[in-house]
The first five atom37 places (N, CA, C, CB, O) and aatype in JSON, in Angstrom:
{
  "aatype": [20, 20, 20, 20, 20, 20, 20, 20, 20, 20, 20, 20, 20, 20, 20, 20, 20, 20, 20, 20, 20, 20, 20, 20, 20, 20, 20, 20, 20, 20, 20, 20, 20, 20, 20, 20, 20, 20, 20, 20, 20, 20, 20, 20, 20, 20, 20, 20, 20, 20, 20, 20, 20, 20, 20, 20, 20, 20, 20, 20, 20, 20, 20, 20, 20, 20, 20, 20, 20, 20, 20, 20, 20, 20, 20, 20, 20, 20, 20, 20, 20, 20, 20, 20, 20, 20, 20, 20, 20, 20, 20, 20, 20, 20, 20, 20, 20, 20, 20, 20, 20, 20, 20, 20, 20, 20, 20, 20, 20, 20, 20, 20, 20, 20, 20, 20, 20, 20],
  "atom_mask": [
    [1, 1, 1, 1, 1],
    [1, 1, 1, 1, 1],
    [1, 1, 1, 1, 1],
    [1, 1, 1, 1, 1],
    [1, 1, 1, 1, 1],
    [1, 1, 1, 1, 1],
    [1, 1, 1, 1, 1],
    [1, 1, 1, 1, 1],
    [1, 1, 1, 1, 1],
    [1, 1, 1, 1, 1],
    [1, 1, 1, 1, 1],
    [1, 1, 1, 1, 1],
    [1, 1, 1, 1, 1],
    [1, 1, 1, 1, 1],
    [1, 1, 1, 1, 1],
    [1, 1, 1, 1, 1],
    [1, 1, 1, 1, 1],
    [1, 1, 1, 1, 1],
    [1, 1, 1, 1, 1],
    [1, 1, 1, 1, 1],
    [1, 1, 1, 1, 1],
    [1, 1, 1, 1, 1],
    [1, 1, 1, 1, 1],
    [1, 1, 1, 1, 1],
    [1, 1, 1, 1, 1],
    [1, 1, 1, 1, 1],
    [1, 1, 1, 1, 1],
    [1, 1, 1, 1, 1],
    [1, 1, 1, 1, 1],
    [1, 1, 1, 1, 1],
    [1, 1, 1, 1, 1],
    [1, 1, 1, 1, 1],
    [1, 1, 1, 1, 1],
    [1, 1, 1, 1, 1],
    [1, 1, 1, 1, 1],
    [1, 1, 1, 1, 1],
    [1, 1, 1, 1, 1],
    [1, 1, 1, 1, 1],
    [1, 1, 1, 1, 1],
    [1, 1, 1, 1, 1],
    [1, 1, 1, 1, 1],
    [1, 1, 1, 1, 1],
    [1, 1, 1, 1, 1],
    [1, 1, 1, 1, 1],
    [1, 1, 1, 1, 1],
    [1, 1, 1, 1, 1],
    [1, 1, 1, 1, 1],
    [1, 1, 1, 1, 1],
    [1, 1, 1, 1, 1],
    [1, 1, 1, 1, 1],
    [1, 1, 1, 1, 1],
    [1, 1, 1, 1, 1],
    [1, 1, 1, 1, 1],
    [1, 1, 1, 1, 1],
    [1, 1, 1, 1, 1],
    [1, 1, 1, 1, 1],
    [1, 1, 1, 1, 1],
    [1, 1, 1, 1, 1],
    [1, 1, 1, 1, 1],
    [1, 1, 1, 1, 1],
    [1, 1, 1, 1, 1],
    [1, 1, 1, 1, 1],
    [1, 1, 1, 1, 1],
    [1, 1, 1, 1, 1],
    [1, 1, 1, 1, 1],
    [1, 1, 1, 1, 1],
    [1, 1, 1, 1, 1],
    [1, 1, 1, 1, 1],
    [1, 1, 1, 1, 1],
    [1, 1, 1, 1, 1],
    [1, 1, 1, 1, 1],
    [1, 1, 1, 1, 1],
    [1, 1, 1, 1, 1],
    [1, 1, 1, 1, 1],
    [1, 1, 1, 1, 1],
    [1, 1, 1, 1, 1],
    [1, 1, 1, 1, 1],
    [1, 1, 1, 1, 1],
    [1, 1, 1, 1, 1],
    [1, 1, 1, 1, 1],
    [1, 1, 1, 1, 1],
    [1, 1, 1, 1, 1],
    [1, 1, 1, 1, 1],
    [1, 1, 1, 1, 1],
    [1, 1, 1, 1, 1],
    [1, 1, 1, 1, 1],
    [1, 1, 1, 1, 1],
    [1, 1, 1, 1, 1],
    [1, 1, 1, 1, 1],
    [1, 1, 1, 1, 1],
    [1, 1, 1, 1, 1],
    [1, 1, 1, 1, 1],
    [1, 1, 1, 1, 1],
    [1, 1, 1, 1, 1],
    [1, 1, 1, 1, 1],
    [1, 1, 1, 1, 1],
    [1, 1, 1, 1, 1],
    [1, 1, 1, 1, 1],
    [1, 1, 1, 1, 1],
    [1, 1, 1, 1, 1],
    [1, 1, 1, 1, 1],
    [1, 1, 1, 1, 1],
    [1, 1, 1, 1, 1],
    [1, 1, 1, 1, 1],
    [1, 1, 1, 1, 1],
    [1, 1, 1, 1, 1],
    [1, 1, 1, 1, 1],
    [1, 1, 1, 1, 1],
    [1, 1, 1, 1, 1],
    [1, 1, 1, 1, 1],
    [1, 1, 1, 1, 1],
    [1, 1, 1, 1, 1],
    [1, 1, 1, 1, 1],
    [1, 1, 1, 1, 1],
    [1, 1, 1, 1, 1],
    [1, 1, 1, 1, 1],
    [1, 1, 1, 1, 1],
    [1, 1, 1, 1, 1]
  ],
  "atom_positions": [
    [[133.36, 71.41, 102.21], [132.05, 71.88, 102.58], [132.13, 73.27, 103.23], [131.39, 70.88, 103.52], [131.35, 74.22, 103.19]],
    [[133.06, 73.12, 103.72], [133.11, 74.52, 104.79], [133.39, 75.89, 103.64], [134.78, 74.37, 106.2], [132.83, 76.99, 103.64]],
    [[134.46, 75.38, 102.7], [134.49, 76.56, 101.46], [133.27, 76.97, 100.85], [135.3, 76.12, 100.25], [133.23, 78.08, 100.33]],
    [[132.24, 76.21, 100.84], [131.45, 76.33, 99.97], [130.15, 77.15, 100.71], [131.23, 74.95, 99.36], [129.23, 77.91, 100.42]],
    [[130.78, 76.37, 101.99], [129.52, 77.31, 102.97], [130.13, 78.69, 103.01], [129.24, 76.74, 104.85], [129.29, 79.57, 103.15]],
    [[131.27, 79.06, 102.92], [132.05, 80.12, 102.98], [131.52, 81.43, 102.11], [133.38, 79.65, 102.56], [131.01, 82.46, 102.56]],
    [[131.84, 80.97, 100.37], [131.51, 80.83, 99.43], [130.15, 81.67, 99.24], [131.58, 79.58, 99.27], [129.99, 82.8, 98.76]],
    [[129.23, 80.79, 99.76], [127.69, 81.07, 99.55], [127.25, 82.54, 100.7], [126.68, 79.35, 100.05], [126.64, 83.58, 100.48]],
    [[127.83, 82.03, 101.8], [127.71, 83.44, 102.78], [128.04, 84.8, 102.11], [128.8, 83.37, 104.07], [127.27, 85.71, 101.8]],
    [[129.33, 84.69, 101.98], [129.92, 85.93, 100.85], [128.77, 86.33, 100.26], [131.05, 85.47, 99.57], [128.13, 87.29, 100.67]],
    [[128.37, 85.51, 99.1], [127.22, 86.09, 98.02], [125.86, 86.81, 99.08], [126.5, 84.46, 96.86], [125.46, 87.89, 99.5]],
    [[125.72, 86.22, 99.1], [124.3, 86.02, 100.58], [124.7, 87.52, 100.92], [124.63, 84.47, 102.43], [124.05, 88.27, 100.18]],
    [[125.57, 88.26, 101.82], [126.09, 89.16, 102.1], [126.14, 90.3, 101.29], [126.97, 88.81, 102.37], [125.71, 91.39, 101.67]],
    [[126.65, 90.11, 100.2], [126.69, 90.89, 99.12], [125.13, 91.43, 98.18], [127.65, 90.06, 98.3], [124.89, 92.51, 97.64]],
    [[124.26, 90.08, 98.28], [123.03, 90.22, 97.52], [121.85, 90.8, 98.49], [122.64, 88.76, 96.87], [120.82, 91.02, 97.86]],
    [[121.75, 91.12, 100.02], [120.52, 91.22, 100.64], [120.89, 92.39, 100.53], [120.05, 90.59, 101.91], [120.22, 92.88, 99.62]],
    [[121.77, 93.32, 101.05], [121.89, 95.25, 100.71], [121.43, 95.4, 99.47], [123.59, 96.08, 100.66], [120.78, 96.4, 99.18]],
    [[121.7, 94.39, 98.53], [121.19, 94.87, 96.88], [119.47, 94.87, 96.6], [121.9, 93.56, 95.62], [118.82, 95.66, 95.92]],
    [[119.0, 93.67, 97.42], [117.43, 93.38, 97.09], [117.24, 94.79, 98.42], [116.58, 91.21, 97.51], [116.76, 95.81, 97.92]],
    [[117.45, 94.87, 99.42], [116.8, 95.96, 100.36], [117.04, 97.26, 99.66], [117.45, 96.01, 101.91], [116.29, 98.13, 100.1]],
    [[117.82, 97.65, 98.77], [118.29, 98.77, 98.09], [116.44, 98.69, 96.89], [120.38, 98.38, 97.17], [115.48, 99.46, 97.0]],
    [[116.55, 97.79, 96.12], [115.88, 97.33, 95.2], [114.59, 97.49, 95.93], [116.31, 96.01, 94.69], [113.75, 97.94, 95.15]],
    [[114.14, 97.3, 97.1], [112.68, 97.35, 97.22], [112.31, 98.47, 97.71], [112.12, 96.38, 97.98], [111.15, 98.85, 97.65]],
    [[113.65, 99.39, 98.48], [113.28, 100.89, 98.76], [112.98, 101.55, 97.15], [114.74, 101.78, 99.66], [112.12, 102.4, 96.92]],
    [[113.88, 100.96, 96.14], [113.45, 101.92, 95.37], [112.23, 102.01, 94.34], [114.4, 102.14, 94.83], [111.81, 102.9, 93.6]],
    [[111.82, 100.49, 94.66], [110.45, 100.35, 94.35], [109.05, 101.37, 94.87], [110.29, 99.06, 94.8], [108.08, 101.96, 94.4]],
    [[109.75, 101.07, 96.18], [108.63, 102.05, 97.24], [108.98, 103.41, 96.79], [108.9, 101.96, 99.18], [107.93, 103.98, 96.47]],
    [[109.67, 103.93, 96.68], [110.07, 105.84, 96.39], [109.0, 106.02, 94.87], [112.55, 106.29, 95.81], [108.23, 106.94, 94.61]],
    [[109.34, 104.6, 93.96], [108.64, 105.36, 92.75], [107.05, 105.19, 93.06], [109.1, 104.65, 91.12], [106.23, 106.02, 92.66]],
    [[106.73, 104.15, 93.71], [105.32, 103.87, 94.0], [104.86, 105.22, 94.72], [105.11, 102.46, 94.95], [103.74, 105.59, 94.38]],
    [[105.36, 105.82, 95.43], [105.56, 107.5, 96.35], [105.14, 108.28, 95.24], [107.4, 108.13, 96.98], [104.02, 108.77, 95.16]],
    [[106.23, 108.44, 94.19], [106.06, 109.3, 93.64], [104.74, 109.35, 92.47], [107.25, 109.46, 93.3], [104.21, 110.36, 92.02]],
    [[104.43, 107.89, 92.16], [102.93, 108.14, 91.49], [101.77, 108.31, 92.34], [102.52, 106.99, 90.63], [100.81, 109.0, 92.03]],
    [[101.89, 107.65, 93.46], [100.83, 107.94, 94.35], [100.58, 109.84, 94.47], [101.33, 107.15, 95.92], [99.49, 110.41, 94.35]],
    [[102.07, 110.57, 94.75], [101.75, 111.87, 94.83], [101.28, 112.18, 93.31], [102.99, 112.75, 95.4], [100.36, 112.98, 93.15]],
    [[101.71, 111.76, 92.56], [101.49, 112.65, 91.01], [99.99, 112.6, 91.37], [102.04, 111.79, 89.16], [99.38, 113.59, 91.77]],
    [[99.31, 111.18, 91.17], [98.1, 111.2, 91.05], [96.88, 112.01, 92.36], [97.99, 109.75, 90.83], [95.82, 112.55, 92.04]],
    [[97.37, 111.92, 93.7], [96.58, 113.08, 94.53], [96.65, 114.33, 94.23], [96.91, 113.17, 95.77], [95.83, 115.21, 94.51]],
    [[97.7, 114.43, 93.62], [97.77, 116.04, 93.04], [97.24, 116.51, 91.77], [99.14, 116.47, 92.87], [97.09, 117.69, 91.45]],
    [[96.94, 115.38, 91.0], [96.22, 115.71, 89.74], [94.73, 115.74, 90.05], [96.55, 114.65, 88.58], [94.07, 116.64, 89.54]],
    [[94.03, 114.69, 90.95], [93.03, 114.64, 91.63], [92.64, 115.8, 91.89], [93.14, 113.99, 92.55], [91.84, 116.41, 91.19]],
    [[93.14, 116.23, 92.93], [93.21, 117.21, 94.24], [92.73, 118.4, 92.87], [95.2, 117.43, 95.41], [91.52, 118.55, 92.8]],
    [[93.48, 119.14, 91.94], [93.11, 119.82, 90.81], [91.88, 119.63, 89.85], [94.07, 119.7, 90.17], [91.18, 120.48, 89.31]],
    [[91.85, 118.59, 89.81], [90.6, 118.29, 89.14], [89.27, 118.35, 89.89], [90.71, 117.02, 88.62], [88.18, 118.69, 89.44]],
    [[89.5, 118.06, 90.78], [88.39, 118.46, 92.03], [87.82, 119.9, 91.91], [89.16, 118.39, 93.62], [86.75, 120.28, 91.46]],
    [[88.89, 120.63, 92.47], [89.13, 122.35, 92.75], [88.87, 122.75, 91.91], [90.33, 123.03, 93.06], [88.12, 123.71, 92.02]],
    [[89.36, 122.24, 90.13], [88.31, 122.69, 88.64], [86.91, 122.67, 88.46], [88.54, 121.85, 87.52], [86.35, 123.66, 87.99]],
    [[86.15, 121.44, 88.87], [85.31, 120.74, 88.59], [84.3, 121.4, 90.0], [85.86, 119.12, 88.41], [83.17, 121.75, 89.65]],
    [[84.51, 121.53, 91.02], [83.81, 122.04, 91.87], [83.89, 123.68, 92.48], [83.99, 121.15, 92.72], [83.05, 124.26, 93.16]],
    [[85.07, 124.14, 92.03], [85.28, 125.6, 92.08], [85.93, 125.99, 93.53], [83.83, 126.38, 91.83], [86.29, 127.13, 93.81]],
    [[86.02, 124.75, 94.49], [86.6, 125.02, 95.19], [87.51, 124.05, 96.06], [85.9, 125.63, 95.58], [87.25, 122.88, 95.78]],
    [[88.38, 124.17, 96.93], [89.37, 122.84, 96.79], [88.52, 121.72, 97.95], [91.39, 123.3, 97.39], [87.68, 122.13, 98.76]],
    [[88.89, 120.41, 97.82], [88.4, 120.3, 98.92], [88.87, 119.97, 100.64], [87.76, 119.62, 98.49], [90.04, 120.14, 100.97]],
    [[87.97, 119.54, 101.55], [88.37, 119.95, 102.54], [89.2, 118.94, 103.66], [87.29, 120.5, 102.92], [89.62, 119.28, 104.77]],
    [[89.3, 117.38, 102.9], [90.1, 116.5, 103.21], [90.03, 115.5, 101.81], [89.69, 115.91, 104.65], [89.22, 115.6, 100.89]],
    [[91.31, 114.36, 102.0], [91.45, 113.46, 101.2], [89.98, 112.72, 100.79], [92.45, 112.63, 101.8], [89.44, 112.41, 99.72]],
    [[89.55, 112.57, 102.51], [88.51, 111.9, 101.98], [87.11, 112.19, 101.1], [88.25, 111.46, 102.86], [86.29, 111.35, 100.72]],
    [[87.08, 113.67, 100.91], [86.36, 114.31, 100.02], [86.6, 113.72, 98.35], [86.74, 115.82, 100.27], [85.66, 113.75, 97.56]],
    [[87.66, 113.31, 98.04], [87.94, 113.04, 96.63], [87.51, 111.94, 96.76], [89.26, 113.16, 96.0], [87.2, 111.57, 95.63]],
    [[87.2, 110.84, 97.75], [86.46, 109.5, 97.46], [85.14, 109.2, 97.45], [86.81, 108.68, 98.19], [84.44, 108.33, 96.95]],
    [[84.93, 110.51, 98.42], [83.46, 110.93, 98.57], [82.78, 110.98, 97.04], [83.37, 112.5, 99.35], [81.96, 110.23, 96.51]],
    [[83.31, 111.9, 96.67], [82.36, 112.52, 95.16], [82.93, 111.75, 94.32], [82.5, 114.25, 94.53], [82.84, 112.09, 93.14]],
    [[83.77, 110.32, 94.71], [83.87, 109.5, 93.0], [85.2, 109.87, 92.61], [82.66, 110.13, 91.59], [85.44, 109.16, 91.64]],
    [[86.47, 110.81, 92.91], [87.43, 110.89, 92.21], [88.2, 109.82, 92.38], [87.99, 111.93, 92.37], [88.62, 109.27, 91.35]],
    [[88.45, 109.44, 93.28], [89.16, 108.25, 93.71], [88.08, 106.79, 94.32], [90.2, 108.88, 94.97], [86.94, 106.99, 94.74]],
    [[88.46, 105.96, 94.29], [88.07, 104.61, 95.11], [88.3, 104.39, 96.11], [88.41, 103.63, 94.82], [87.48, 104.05, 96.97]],
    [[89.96, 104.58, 96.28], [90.13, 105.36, 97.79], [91.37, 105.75, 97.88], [89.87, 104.49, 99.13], [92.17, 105.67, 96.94]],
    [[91.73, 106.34, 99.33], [93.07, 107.1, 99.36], [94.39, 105.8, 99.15], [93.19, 108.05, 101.08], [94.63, 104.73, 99.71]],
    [[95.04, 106.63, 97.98], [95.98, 105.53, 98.0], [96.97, 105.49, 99.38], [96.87, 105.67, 96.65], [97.44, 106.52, 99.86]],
    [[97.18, 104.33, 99.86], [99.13, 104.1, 100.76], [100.18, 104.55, 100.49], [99.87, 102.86, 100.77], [100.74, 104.39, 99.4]],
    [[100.65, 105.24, 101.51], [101.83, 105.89, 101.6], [102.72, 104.69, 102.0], [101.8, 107.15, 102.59], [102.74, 104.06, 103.06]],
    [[103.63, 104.49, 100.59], [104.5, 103.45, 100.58], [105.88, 103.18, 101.39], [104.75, 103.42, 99.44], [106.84, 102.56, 100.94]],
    [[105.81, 103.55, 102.19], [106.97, 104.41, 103.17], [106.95, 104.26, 104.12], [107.07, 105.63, 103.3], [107.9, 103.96, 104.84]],
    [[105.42, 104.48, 104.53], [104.89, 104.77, 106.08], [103.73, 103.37, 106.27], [103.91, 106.69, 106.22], [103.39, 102.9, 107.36]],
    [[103.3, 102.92, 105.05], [102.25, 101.66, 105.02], [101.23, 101.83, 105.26], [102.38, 100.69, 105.73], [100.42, 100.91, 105.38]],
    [[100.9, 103.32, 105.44], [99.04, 103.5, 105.78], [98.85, 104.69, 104.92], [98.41, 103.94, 107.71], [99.67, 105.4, 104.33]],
    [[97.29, 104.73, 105.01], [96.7, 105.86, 103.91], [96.33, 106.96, 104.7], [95.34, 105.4, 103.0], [95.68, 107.92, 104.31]],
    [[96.93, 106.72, 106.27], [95.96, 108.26, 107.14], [97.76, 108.88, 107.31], [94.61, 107.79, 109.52], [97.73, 110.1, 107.48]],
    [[98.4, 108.65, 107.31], [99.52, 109.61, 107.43], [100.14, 110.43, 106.38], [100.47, 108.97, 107.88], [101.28, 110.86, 106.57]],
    [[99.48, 110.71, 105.25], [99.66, 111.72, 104.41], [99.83, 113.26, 105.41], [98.33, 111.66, 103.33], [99.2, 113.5, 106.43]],
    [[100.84, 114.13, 104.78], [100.74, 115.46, 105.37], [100.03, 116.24, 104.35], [102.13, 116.11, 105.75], [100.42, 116.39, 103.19]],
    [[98.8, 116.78, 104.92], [97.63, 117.43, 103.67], [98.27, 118.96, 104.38], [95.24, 116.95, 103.85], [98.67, 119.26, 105.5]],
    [[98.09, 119.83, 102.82], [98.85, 121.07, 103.4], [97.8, 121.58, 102.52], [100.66, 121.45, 103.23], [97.38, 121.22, 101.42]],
    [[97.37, 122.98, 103.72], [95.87, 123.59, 102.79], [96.35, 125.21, 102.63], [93.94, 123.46, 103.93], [97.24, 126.0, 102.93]],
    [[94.99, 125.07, 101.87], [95.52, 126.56, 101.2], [95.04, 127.95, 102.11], [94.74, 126.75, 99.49], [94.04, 127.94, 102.81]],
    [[95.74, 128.88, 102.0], [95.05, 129.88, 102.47], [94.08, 130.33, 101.98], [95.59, 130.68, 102.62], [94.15, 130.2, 100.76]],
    [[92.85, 130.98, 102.42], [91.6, 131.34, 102.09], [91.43, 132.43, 101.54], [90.88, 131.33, 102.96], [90.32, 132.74, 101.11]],
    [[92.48, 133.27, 101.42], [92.62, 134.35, 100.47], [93.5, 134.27, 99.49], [92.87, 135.42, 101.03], [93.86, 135.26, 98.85]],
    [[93.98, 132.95, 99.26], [94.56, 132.45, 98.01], [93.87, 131.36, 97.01], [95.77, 131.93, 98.4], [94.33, 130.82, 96.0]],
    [[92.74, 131.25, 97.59], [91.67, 129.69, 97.24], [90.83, 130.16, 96.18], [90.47, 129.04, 98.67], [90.97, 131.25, 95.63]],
    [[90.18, 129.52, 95.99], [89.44, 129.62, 94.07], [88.58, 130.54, 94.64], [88.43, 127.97, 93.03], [88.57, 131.68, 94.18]],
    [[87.62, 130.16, 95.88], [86.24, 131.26, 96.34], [86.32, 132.36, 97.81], [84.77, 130.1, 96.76], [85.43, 132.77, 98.55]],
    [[87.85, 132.59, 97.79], [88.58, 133.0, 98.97], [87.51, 133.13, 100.03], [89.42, 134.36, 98.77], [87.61, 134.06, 100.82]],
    [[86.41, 132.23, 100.12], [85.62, 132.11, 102.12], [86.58, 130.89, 102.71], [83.28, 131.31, 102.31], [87.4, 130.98, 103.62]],
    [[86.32, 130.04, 102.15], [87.21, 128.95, 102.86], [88.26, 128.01, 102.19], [86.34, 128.06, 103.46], [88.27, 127.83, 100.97]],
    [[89.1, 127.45, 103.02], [90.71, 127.23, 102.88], [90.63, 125.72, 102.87], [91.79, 127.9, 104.23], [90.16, 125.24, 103.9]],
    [[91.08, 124.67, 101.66], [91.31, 123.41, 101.6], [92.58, 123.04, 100.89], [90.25, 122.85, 101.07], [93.63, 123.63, 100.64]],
    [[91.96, 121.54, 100.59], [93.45, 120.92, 100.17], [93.9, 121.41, 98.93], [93.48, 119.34, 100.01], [93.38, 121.43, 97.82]],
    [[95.43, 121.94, 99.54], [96.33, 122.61, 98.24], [97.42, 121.23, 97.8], [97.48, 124.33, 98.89], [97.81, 121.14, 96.63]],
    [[97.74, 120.44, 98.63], [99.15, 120.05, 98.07], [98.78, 118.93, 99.21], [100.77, 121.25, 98.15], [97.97, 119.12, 100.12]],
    [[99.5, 117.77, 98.98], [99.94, 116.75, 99.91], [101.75, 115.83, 99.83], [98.66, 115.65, 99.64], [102.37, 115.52, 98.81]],
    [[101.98, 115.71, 100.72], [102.88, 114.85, 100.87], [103.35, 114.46, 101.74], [103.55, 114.99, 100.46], [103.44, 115.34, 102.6]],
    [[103.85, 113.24, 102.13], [104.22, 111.89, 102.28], [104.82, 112.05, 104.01], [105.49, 111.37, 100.93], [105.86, 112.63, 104.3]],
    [[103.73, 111.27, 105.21], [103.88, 111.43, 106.76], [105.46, 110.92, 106.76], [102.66, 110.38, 107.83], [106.09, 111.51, 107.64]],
    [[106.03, 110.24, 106.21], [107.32, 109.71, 106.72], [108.46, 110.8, 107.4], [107.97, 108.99, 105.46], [108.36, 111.89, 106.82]],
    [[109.17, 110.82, 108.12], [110.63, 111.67, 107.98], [111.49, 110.8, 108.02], [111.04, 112.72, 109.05], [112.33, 110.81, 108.92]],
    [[111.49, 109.72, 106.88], [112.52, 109.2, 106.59], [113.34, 109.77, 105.75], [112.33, 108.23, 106.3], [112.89, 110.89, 105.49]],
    [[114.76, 109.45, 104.94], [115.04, 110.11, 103.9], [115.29, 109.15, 102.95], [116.0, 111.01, 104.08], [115.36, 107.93, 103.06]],
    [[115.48, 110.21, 101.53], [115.08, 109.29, 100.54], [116.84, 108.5, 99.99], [114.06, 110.35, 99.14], [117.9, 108.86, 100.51]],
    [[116.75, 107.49, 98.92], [118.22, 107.42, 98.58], [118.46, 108.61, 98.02], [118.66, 106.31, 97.65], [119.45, 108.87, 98.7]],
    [[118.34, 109.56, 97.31], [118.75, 110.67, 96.91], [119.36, 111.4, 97.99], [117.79, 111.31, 96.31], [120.33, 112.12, 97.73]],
    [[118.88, 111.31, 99.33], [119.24, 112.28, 100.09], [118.13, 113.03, 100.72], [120.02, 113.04, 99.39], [118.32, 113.52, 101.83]],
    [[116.72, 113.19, 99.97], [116.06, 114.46, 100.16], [115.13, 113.99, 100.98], [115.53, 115.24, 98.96], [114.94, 112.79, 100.76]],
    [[114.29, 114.56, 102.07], [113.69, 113.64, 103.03], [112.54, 113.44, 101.96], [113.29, 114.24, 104.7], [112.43, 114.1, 100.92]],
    [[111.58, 112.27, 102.46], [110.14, 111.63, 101.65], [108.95, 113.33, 102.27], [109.39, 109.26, 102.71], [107.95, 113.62, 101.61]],
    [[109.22, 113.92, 103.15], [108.29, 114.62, 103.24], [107.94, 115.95, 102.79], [108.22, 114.57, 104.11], [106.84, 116.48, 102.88]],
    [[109.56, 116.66, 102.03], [109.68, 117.61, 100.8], [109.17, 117.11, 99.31], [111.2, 117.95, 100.65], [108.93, 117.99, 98.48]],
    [[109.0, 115.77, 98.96], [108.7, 115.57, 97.8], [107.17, 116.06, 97.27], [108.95, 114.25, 97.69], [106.84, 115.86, 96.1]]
  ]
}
């Protein structure tokens, strides 16, 4: 009995780093569509209205989204880092909105690269 309890620990040991490996990397790709899609948003907005807008929650406002997706990382939808544009780089250079977003965490990723450069 004791081998077998032995036995089973080993595996046990060996298999939970593999599933915790396995669900980070679930979360990184869920990251990375969540960004594809605010950023395709975020553009289609700034096309469609001529100018970018002035928080996330503007794209749920006018219908682009349903709502802000979760940052899979961090587990909430308000810790996005929204990074805006300068106003003399913007579609109607008076005022300055959302250019780009990504991800509140400073964790890092398995690659290496932190979640908040992506």
């Amino acid at each position: 009995m004791i081998i077998v309890m032995t036995i089973v620990s080993i595996l046990v040991s060996m298999a939970v780093p593999m599933y915790q490996k396995s669900i980070l990397r679930t979360r990184e790709s869920v990251l990375r569509n969540n960004l594809f899609t605010l950023r395709t948003v975020i553009d289609e907005y700034t096309y469609d209205k001529q100018k970018a807008p002035q928080s996330l929650q503007d794209l749920v406002t006018d219908g682009y989204l349903r709502q802000i997706p979760e940052d899979p990382i961090t587990g909430s939808n308000q810790t996005w880092k929204v990074i805006m544009e300068d106003a003399l780089t913007s579609v109607n250079q008076t005022e300055s909105g959302v250019f780009d977003v990504r991800s509140g965490s400073d964790k890092t990723s398995l690659e290496g690269t932190p979640y908040a450069e992506w």
